[in-house]
Kinemage of the C-alpha trace (Angstrom):
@kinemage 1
@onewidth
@group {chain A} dominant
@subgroup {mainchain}
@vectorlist {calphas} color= white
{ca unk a 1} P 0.000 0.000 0.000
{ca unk a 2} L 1.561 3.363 -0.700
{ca unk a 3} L 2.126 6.318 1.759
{ca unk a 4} L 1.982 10.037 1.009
{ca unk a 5} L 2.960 12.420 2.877
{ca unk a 6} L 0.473 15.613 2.980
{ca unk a 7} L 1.467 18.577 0.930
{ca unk a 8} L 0.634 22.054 1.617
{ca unk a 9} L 0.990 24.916 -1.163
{ca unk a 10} L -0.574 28.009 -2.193
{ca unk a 11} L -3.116 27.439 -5.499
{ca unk a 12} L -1.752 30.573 -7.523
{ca unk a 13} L -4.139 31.622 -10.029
{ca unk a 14} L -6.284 34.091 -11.627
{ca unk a 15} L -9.736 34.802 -9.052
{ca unk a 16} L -11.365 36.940 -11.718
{ca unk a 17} L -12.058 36.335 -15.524
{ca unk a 18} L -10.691 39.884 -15.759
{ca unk a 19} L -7.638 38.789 -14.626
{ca unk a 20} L -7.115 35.861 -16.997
{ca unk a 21} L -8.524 38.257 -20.055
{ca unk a 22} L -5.441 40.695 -18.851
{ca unk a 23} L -2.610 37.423 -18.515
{ca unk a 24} L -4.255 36.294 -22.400
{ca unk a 25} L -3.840 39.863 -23.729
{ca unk a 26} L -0.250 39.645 -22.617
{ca unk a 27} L 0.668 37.575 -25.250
{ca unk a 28} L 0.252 39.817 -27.554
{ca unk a 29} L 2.935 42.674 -26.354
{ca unk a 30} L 6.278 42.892 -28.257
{ca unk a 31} L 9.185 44.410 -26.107
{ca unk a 32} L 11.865 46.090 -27.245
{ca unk a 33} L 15.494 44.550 -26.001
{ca unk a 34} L 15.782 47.649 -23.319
{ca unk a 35} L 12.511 47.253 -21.846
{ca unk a 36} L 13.306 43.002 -21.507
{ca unk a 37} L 16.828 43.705 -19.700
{ca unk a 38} L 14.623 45.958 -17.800
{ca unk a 39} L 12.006 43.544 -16.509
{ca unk a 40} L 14.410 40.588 -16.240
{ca unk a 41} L 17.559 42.425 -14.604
{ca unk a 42} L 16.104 41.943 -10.701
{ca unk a 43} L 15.855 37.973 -11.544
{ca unk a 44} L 18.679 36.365 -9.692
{ca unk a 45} L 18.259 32.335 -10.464
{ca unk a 46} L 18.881 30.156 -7.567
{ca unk a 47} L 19.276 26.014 -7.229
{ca unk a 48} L 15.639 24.193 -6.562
{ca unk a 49} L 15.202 22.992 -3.252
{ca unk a 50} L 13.579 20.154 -1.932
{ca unk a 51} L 14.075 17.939 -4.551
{ca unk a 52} L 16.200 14.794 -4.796
């Protein structure tokens, strides 16, 4: 018989159709190079944890 162990995590997700119509239209938006180094430049990537 197999065990699991109980997980607990935040369900991240849009709570309003608005929302999701705003996330869709997103796909649409062209960025210029500057305004992408922009956006990205606070991103520092880090090593997953928790996982073997």
């Amino acid at each position: 018989m197999a065990v699991f162990r109980a997980v607990s995590a935040p369900v991240v997700g849009a709570t309003k159709a608005a929302h999701l119509e705003d996330a869709l239209a997103a796909v649409d938006v062209d960025l210029s190079d500057g305004e992408r180094e922009r956006l990205e430049a606070p991103y520092r990537p880090h090593r997953v944890l928790g996982h073997t």
